[in-house]
N, C-alpha and C positions, 0 to 999 in steps of 0.2 A: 942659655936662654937667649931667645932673639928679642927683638923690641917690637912687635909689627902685634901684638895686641897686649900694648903694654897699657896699665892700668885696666885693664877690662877684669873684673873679679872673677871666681868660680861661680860659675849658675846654682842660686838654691830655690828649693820649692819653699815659696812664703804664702800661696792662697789666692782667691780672684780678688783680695779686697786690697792687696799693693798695689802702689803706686810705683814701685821700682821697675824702672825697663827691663834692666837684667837679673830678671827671677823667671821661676815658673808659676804658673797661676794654678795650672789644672794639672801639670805632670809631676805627682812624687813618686819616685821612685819605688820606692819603699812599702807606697798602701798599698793593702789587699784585696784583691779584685775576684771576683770567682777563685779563691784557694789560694793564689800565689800574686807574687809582688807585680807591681806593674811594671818596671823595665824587666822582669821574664818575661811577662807576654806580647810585648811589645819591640824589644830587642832592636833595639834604633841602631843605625849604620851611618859613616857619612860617605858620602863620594867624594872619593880624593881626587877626580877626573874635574868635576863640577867645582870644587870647592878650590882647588888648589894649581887644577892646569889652564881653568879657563880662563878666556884674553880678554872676555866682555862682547866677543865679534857678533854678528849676528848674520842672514842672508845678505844683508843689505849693508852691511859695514862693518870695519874690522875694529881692531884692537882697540879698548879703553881702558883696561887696568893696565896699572904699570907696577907690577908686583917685585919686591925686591930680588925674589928665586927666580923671574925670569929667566931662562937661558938655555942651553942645550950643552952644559957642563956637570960633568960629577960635582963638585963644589956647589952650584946653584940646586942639582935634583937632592941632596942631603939638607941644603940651607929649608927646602921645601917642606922633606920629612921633621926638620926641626921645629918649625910653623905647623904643618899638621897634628903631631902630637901637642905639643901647648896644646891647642883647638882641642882636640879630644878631650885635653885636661881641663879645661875650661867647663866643656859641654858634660865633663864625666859618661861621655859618648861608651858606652858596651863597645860599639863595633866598628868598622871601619871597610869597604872596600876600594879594590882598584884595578885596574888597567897594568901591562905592563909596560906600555908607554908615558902611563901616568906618572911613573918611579922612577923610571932613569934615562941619561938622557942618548935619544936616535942615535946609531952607529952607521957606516956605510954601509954592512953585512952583516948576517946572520952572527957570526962569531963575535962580533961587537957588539951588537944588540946582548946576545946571550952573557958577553962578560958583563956590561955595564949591568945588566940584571940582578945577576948573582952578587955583583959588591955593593947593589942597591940593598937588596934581600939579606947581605949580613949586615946592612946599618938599620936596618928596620927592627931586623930582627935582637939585634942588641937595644934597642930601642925600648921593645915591646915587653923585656925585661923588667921596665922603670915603672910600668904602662899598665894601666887597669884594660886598656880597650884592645882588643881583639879581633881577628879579622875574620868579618861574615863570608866574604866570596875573593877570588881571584877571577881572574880573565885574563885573555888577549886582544889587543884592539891587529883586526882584522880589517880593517876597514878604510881607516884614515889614510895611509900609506897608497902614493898612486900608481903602484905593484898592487893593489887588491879593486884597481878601477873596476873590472870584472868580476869580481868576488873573488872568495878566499876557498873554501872547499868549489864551490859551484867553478871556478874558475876554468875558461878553457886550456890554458896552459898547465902541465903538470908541473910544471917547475913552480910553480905561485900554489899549488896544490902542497906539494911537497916544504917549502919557506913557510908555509902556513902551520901544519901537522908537527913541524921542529918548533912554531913558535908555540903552539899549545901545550909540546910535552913541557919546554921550561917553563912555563907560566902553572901547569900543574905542578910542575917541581916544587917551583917559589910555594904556592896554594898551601901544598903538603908542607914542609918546610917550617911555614909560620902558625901552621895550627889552623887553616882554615875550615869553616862548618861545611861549607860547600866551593865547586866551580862552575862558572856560569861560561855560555857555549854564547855569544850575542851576534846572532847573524848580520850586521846590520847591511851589508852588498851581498847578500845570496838571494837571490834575485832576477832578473832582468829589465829592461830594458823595451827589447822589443822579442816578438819571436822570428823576427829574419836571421839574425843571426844567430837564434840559441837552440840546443837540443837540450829539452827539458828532461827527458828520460835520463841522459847522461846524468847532467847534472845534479838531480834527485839521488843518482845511486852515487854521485861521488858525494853528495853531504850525509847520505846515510853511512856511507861507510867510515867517512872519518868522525864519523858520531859514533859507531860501533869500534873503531880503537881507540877512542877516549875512553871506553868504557874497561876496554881488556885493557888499557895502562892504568886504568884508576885499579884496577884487583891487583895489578904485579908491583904496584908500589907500595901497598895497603893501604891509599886513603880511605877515610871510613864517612868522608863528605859526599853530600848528594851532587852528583851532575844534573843541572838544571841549565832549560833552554828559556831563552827570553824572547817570547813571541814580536813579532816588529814587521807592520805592516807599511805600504808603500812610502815611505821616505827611508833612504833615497830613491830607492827603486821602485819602480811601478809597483811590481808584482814580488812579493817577496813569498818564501817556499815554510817559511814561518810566523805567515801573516797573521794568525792569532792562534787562542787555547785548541779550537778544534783541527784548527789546520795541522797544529802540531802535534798532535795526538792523532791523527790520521797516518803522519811519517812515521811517528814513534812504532805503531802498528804493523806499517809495511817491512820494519826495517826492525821486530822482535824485540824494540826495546822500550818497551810500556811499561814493566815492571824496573827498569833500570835509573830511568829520565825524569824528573818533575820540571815544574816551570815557573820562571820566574815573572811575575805579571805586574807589569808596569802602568799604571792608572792613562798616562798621557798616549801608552800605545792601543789601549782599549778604546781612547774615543777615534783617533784615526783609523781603527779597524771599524767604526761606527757600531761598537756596542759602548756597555756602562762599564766600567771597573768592578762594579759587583755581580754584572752576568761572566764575567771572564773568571772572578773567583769561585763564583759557585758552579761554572761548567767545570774546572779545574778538580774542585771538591766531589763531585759526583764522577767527575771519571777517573779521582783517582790519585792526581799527578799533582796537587799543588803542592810548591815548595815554600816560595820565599814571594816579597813583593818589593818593585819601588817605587816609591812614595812621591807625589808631586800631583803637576794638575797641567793641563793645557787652558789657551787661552780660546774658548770656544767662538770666540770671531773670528778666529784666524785657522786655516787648512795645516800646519803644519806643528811640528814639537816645541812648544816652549818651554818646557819643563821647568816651570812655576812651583816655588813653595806653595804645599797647602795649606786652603784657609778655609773651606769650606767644611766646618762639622758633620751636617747634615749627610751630605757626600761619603765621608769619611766614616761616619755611624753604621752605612749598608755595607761601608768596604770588610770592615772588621766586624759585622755581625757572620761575614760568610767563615772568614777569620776563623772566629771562635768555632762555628758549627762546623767548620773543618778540623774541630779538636784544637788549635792554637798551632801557632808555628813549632816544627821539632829543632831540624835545623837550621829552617830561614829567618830571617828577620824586616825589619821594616828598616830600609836602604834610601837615604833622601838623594833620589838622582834628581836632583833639584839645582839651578844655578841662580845666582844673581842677577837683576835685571843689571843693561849693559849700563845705567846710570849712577848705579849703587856700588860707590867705588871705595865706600870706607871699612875699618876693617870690622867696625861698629856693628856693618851692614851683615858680613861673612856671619856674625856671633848672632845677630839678634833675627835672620831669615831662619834658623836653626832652631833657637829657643820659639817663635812662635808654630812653627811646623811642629815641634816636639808636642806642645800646648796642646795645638789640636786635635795630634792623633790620641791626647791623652783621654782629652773629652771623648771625643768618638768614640773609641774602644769604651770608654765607662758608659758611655749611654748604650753602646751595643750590648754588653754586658748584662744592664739592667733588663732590654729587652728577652735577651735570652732565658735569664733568670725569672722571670713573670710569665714566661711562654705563651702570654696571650696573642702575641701572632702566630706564632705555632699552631696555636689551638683553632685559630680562624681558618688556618692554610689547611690544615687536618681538615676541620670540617667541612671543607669545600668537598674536599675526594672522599668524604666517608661511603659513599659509595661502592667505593670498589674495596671497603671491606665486607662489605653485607657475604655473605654465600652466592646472590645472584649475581654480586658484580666479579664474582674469581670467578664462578662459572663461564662467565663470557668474556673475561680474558683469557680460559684454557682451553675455549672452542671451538669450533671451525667456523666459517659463514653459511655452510646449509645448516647445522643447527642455531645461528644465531637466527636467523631467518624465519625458521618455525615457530622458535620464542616469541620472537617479536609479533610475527599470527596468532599465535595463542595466548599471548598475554598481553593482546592492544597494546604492547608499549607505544606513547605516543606522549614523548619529553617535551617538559615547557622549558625555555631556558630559566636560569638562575644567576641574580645577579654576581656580579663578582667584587664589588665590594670597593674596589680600589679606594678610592677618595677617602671612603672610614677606615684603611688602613694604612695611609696614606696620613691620615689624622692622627694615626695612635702612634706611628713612628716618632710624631713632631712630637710627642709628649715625653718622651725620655729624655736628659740632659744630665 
């Protein structure tokens, strides 16, 4: 046992009407929501990148936590995973993902990267032995490293092409290894810049294709977790080749692998692509592909990713009603890529950013729930298009324009608009809680 959240108790659910910091108010585990418990449908993840590698930096200024595992030694990346499980045990966290920079610590070379991995991956994995909590997603961080200033697949170098494709099979290795539900692909420099110096074409077919041999190594190892992409629009890079759900379902398309791919949808990258978090999961849901999500919030004064715990119910109620009407997560779960503001330096802070984001995804989810289960918005959505169940409204969606054109002559069609309601449904959302 470490001492860096010592006295801090186990989290229980005690009700909205405590006064105790560290409880939950809205999240028990245990109740029954639609059929099944509510950490099934909800399936909370922490980030071990957010929660445990970050320094507090920001654009504008560097380091303010000064955490005891700081360092870039075996001894400090194990002291880590030591402090990360406590936390899980605390939060009785289901799940957990990472990085595999986040695990162990930078080598000069490929072959040291890859060793320190694998002896990071047998202390975790001896670990997780002890350990109720489980691992949602792996990854590679392709990005950080300034060997991937250019990107990582997109790269124009094949050598950075090739260090990249060696660092994803180990990090699916690890993935498979520890049991994970899924691995996530996070482009975050596939991209550019400018077009003087890039060929887009190129580039395209080199990130489909190292998206098409993750695919042929996830069958020849047998994992049985979904490959899932994490759409990420311009930051860092202008222009990124996976700027959101449709862009990425557009590649997935060119490149045969639509039935293979979901996506992983990140609330703070949906407003930078300047939609909602709930049109990214329900384009997701109607084409198909959703997988998994993570959870947070941007700070909407500001142009870039803050990845803020969420506080926002309301927000959260449209996230998981798409959620639920997507059938519930199978193998994804709700991933708090969330960090600490750079002022929030105690470890009080790590525990209780956690417990209140839990809270409110808890409510959310129960009010989306309620709505679902009452289906009077359903029932409103429905009756807008009952039209095109009548006989005349299939008729003229399986007709040509010279017949719709006669119809319309001989049967004066001549449409008043019809309101659309918004604000009265806009009112009945606010009534679920």
């Amino acid at each position: 046992m470490t001492d860096f959240f010592n006295e801090i108790p186990k989290i229980k659910y005690e009700g909205q009407e405590s006064e105790n910091d560290f409880c939950f108010r809205h999240y028990n585990p245990d109740e029954i929501v639609l059929g099944k418990p509510l950490k099934d449908h909800l399936r909370f993840s922490v980030a071990y990148w957010h929660s445990f590698a970050f320094e507090g930096g920001d654009p504008f200024g560097g380091q303010t936590f000064n955490r005891p595992w700081f360092g870039n030694d075996m001894k400090m990346a194990k002291l880590k995973a030591d402090v990360a499980f406590e936390m899980f045990d605390i939060l009785d966290a289901p799940f957990f993902c990472f990085h595999d920079a986040d695990v162990r610590p930078e080598g000069t070379n490929f072959f040291e990267n890859n060793d320190n991995l694998n002896e990071m991956i047998d202390y975790i994995a001896e670990k997780m032995t002890y350990s109720n909590t489980k691992l949602l997603w792996g990854t590679a961080n392709l990005f950080s490293n300034r060997r991937y200033m250019s990107g990582a697949a997109t790269n124009p170098d094949p050598d950075v092409f090739a260090f990249s494709a060696a660092t994803i099979k180990s990090c699916l290795d690890a993935t498979h290894r520890l049991g994970g539900k899924n691995y996530v692909l996070w482009g975050g420099r596939e991209g550019y810049e400018t077009l003087l110096n890039t060929h887009m074409g190129r580039e395209r077919e080199q990130a489909g294709r190292m998206l098409q041999m993750v695919v042929d190594y996830k069958y020849k190892i047998g994992f049985e977790g979904t490959i899932l992409i994490e759409p990420k629009p311009q930051e860092p890079t202008k222009h990124q080749y996976d700027y959101d759900v449709a862009t990425v379902y557009g590649f997935l398309k060119d490149f045969n692998l639509e039935g293979e791919v979901k996506v992983n949808i990140e609330q703070g990258h949906a407003i930078l692509a300047g939609h909602s978090f709930e049109h990214e999961l329900a384009l997701a849901r109607e084409l198909g592909i959703f997988g998994s999500i993570d959870m947070n919030r941007n700070d909407y004064q500001s142009g870039w990713d803050t990845d803020q715990f969420p506080n926002n119910i309301p927000e959260i109620t449209l996230a998981y009603y798409e959620v639920l009407k997507a059938g519930g997560f199978k193998n994804g779960g709700t991933n708090f890529d969330a960090k600490l503001r750079r002022q929030s330096l105690d470890a009080e802070d790590l525990i209780l950013s956690h417990v209140g984001a839990m809270d409110v995804c808890a409510a959310g989810l129960k009010a989306a729930a309620k709505m679902l289960d009452d289906g009077k918005l359903e029932a409103m959505r429905d009756e807008r298009y009952s039209g095109w169940d009548t006989q005349s409204g299939k008729e003229i969606l399986n007709s040509d324009l010279e017949t719709i054109y006669t119809k319309v002559l001989n049967e004066n069609i001549n449409p008043e608009p019809k309101s659309g309601r918004q604000e009265r449904l806009e009112n009945l959302v606010n009534r679920y809680k």
